[in-house]
Each structure stands twice: as structure tokens, then as C-alpha cells.
N, C-alpha and C positions, 0 to 999 in steps of 0.2 A: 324692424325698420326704425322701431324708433332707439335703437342703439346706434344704427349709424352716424343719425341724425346728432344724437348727444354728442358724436365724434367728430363730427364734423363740428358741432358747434366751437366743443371743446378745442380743437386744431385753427379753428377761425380767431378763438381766445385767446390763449395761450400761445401761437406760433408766433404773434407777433411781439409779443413783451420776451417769449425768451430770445428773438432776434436782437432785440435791444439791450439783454443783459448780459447775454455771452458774448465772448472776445470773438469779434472778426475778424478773419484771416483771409488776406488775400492770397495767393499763389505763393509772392514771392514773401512774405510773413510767414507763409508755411514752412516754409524752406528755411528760411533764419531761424527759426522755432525748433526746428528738429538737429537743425547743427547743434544747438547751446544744450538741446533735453532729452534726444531722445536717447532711451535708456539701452538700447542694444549697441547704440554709438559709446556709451558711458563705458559700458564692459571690454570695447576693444580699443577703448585709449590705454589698458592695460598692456597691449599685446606689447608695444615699442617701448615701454618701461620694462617686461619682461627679458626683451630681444637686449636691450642697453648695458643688463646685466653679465652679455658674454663677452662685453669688451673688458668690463672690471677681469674677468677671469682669464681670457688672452692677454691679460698687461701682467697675469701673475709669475712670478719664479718660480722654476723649483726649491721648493725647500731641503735645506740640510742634511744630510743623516748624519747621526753618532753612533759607534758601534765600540760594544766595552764585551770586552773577554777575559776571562780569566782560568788560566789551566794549574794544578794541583801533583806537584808530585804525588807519586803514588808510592813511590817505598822509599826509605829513608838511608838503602847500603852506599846511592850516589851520593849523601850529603860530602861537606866537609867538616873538618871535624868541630864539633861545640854547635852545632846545626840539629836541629827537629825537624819535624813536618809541618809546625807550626809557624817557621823563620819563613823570610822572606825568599830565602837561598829554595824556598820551597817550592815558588809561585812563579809564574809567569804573567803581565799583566798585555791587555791589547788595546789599549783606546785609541779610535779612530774617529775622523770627524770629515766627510766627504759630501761634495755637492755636483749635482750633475749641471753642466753649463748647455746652449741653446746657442747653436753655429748656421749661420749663413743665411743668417734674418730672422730664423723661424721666429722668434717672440713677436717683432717689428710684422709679419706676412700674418701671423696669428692675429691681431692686432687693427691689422689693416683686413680681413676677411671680417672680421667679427664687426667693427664700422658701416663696410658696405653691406652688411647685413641691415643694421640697424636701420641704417638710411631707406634700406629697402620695405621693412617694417612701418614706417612714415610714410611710405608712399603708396603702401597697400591699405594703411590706416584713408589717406587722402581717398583713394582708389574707392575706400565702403564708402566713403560721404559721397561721394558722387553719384553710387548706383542708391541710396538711400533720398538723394534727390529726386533720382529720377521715379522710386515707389512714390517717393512725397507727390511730386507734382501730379504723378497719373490717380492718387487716389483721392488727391485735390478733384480734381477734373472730374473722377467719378461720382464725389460727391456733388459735383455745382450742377451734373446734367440731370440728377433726380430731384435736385431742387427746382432747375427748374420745368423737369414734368409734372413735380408738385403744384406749381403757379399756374402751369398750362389747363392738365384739368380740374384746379381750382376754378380758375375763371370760366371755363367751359361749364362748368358743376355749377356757378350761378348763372349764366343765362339759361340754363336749361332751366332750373328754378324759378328762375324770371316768368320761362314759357308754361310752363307749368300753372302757377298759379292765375296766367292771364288765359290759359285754356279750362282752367276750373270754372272763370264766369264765366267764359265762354258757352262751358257747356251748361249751366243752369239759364242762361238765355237761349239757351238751345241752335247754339250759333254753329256746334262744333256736334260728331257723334263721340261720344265714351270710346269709342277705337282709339280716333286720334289725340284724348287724354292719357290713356294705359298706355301708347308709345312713346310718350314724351315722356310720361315718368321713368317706363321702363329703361330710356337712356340716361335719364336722372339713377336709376339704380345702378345704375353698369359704374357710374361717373364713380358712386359711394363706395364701390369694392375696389376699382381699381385705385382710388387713392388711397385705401386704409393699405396695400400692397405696397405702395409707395414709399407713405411714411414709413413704413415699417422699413422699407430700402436703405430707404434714405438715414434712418436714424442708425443703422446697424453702419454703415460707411461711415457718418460723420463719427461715431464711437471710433473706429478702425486711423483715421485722421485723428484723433485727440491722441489714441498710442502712440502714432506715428510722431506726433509735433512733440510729447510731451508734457502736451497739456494740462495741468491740475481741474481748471475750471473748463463751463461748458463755453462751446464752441461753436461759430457758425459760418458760413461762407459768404465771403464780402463779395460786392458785383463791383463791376467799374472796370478798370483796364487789365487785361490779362498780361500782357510781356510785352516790354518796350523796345525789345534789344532787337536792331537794326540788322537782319538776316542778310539782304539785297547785295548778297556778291555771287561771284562764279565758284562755281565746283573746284577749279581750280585755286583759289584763295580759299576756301573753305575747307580743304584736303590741307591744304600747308597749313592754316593755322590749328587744325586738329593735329596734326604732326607735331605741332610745339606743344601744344598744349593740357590735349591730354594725357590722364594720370595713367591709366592703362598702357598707353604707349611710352609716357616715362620709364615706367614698370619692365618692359620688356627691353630697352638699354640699360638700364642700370641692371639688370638679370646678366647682359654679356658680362659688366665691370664686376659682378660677383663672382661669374665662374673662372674668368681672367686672373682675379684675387686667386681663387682657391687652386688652381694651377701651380700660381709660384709658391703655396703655402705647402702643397704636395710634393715640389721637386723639390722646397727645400728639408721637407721632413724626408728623404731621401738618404740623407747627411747623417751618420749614426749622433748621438748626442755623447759627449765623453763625460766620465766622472773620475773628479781630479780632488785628491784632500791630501791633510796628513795624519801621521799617527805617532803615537807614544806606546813602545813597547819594554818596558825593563822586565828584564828576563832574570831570574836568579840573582837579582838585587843588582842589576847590573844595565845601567838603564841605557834604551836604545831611543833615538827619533828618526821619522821617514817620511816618504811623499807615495802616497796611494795613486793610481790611476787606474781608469777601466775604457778600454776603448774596442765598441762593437766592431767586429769585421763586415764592411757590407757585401758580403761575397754574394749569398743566395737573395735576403727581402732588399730590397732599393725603392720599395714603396711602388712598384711598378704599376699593380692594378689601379691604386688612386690617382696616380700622375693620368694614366690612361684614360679614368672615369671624368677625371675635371676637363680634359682637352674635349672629350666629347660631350659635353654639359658645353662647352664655349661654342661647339659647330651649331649644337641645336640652339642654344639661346640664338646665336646669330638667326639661324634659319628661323626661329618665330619674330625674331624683329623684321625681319623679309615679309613675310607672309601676312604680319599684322597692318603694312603698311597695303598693300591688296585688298586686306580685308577693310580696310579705310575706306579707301577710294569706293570701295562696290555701297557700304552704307549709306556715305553719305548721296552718292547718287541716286541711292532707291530711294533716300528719308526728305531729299530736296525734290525728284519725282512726285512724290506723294504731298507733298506740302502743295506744290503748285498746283497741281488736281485738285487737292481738296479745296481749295481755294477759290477756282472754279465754279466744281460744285455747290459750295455754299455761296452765291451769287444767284445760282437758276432757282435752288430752294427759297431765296427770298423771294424771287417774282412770282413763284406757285402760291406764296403765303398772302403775298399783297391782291394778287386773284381772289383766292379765296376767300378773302376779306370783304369785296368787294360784293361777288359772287354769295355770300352769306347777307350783306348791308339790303340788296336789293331782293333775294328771295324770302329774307324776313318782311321788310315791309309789305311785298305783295301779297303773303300769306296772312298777316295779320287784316287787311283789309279782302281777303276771300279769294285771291286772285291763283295762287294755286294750294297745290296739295300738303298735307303734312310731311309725305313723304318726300316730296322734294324740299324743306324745309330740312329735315332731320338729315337725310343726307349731305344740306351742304353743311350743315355743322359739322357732318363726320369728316366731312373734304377738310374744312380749316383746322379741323383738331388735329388729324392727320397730317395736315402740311407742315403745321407748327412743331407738329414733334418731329416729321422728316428735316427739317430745317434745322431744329434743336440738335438732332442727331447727326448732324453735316458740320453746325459748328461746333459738335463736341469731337467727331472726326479731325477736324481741322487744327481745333488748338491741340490735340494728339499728337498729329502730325508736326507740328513745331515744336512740342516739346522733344519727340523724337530726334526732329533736327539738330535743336540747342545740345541734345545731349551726345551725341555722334561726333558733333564739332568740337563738343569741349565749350561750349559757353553757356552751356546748363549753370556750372558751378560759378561762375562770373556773376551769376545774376546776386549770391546771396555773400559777392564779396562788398 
């Protein structure tokens, strides 16, 4: 016992100077903190620097070939006369210099696929920050609700303490029996464990919020105003401006102008590529020039199966820009549902709280002047502690729920422009 004691001391000490010396971070701090630091954000700014490098390489040419031969008479009865095997009347030489050319846009469709790629890597880069919002915010949130059930049976942990030490004289004036001592403590013990539980909650989440922001130094959760941004429209205004706005739903139009791209890049890789040069041949000391050319027959390949795979790569992208707008509509009316419910709800938790406030004000007094039981004394403390956490737990429901919202809508990421 008397370690909890030390624990609680120590958390009565210490909780409050490291509040005051680590950085607090409101919601929306959290959220700018993790755009600039957080380290798994750091590693996929690479991805579109990656992606940027295939347009250097669809802007490239074919490079040149040179082709050198050289053939060697073999017996010397064709020479002419005053001729060896070592004269030149011996040799045949063949240099050639040939390049294959790129007809009917391919470089220009190569070019332009590998852009709308790029672009598209931007916008899945955009696409992590957002759902990386959305962990931020919710594990904001899970940390601000165990801080405050840390306050809650804090406070609860010194009135019982209060009662405690004023049932001590009690009972040396023999005012009280040692029953109703041992159960007041015994709620005082219950208070001791379930807050060493707490902390211990509580400090493993805010640890989990410092990876998340970035954070070098320690860290704490700032009280005050959770989210300013003015929700108060219709389902219908809230579905259109999600339609503009979010990244996911950018993602899946700009997916159709990629497979649209790779279509004309496939029909025109259809087109054989010709290779066109010249050459220098002297033959037996007798010198020749010409013009190379190679031109594929496209009788049998015509690229057919990829012409085929990109046109059905454009029905499906279509079809999920369809479906994703369905899948809009049905979110945000569940995530506006539930906001106004919760909303609600945490209205009637408040008037259970302000009861039982009230309901504790006046069975305390009676109890300390004799007028009832311990037992209905302890119980309405369990009532208020109770209420306070149902209440705690309705508005940690609630602001859930409107993070839910913000992020549905697309104006999650609004907050930390």
C-alpha cells in the first residue's frame, strides 16, 4: 500500500511540471506536426521522385547501332596479278551505322503515360497524408479520453481520501463502526489500481502520438477547442463537396486518364518501329556506299492483347469511379447520422452528471452529520464517477464521430492547410 501511495504521490508531482514542460499539442498541431515529421510520411515522399524518373526514360531515343565486318579471302588463285592475301584486293570491309526511329507518337504516348503516372503518384502521395490524418486525429482523441479518466479518478481518489481521513476521527470518537472505515478505504484502494492502469494507458498512447507527430521532445495534450470547421450543411452539399475534394476520389479519375493514356500508347506500339541507316562497303579495294533499312511485317503480333488489356483497365477504372461515388453518398450519411446522435447523446449524459452531482452534494452532507448510511454515500459516489466517465465516453464518441465526418467529406485535410 504504501507503494501506491508513493505513486500517486509521485503522479500528483511530477504530472503537473511535465505538463508544463512538454509541447502541447492541440488536434489540430497534431496534424501540422505529422505533415512536416512524421517519418513513414518521410519515406513515401520518395515514391513520386521514384515514379518522375520514368518520364526521363520515356523522353529517351533509341540509341544508334554500328555494325563493322570484315570477310578475308581464303585462297589466293582468284587474286590479280601482283596481289597477296595480305592486299586489300583480299578483304571485304562492311560498316554500318543504323538507328531505329519511333512512328505514330509512340515516344510523345510513352511520354505522356509516364506523366499521368507521375501525377498519379502525387496524388496517392496526398491520398497517405490524409488517411495519416485521420490515425493522427483518432489517436489524438484516444489519448485526450484517458487523460481525461486520469483527472476523473484523480479527483474522485481525493474525495475519497478526504472521506477517509474524516472517518478516521470519526471512528476514534466512536462516531462511526470500523465497517464503514474499511469500505471507504477499500474504494480508496480500487481508485489506487485503477489509476496506476491508467497511466500506464495513457503513457503508452501518448508515446504512440509522439511517433505519429514526429515529435523529438515530450509531449502532452492541450484542452481548449477541439475543431472549429462549420459542418452545418446538407447531405446533399456535403456529397458534392466531397466529390471535388477528396483525394481518393481524385485518384480514381485521374486512374480512367491513365488507362485512356495507355490505350493510345498500346495502339500505337502496334506500328512496327523501322530501322533506317547507311553503310560503307569496299569490297576488293573497290569501294561501295548504301542505305540500310529493316522494316517488321506486322502480319501476326499487332500488340493485340495489350491494346485489349488497356481498353478493359478504362471500363473498370470507369466502373470504380461509378461505384466510388455510391460508396460516398452511403458514408457520408452514416458518418452525419452518427454525429447527430452522438450529439444528442452527449446532452442527456450531461444532465445524468449535473444529477449526480447534486445527488452526491446532498448525500454527502446528510451522511456526515448522521442522517444516512455509508452505503448510500459510497454508492452515490459510484453514480458520479460513473456518470462522469459515461459522459467522458459520449464526448469522446462524439468528437469520433466528427472526425469521421471531416474525413468522409474531405475537410479533415482542410484543417491543417
Amino acid at each position: 500500500m504504501s507503494f501506491f501511495r508513493f505513486f500517486l504521490l509521485w503522479c500528483c508531482c511530477f504530472y503537473p511540471c511535465y505538463q508544463l514542460t512538454a509541447q502541447q499539442l492541440t488536434v489540430v498541431e497534431a496534424l501540422k506536426q505529422a505533415r512536416q515529421y512524421n517519418p513513414t510520411l518521410k519515406i513515401s515522399k520518395y515514391n513520386a521522385a521514384l515514379v518522375a524518373a520514368d518520364s526521363i526514360t520515356a523522353g529517351l531515343k533509341p540509341n544508334p547501332a554500328i555494325n563493322f565486318q570484315v570477310l578475308q579471302l581464303a585462297s589466293s588463285s582468284t587474286l590479280p596479278a601482283g596481289a597477296n592475301l595480305l592486299s586489300r584486293e583480299a578483304r571485304q570491309f562492311w560498316s554500318q551505322l543504323t538507328k531505329q526511329f519511333q512512328v505514330k507518337n509512340q515516344r510523345q504516348n510513352k511520354i505522356d503515360f509516364a506523366k499521368q503516372n507521375y501525377a498519379l503518384a502525387e496524388l496517392l502521395y496526398a491520398n497517405e497524408e490524409r488517411n495519416l490524418y485521420f490515425i493522427v486525429a483518432n489517436q489524438w482523441l484516444d489519448t485526450w479520453i484517458l487523460q481525461k479518466r486520469v483527472q476523473i479518478i484523480a479527483e474522485s481518489q481525493a474525495n475519497i481520501d478526504t472521506l477517509v481521513k474524516i472517518n478516521q476521527n470519526r471512528l476514534k470518537n466512536e462516531v462511526i463502526t470500523r465497517t464503514e472505515l474499511v469500505r471507504t478505504q477499500i474504494l480508496s484502494q480500487q481508485f489506487d489500481a485503477q489509476l496506476l492502469e491508467l497511466q500506464r494507458n495513457y503513457y503508452n498512447n501518448l508515446q504512440v502520438l509522439r511517433f505519429l507527430t514526429g515529435v523529438k521532445d515530450s509531449i502532452s495534450i492541450a484542452e481548449g477547442q477541439f475543431m472549429d470547421m462549420d459542418i452545418a450543411e446538407s447531405n446533399d452539399s456535403l456529397v458534392a463537396h466531397a466529390l471535388n475534394n477528396r483525394i481518393d476520389g481524385k485518384i480514381t479519375k485521374h486512374q480512367i486518364k491513365i488507362a485512356e493514356s495507355n490505350v493510345r500508347l498500346q495502339q500505337s506500339l502496334a506500328y512496327p518501329r523501322p530501322e533506317l541507316g547507311v553503310l560503307w562497303n569496299p569490297q576488293n579495294a573497290v569501294p561501295y556506299v548504301g542505305i540500310y533499312a529493316t522494316f517488321p511485317l506486322p502480319i501476326f503480333d499487332k500488340n493485340q492483347g495489350e491494346i485489349q488489356k488497356a481498353k478493359i483497365s478504362v471500363q473498370q477504372a470507369q466502373t470504380v469511379s461509378e461505384v466510388f461515388v455510391l460508396q460516398l453518398d452511403n458514408e457520408i450519411k452514416r458518418a452525419y447520422f452518427d454525429y447527430e446522435t452522438q450529439k444528442l447523446k452527449l446532452q442527456k449524459f450531461k444532465q445524468i452528471v449535473e444529477q449526480s452531482q447534486q445527488v452526491l452534494a446532498t448525500i454527502r452532507y446528510a451522511y456526515l452529520r448522521g442522517n444516512t448510511t455509508i452505503i448510500d454515500f459510497l454508492d452515490a459516489q459510484r453514480t458520479l464517477y460513473n456518470s462522469q466517465q459515461d459522459y467522458n465516453d459520449a464526448l469522446y464518441q462524439m468528437k469520433q464521430s466528427y472526425i469521421n465526418l471531416l474525413f468522409v467529406t474531405g475537410k479533415l485535410e482542410k484543417l491543417v492547410e
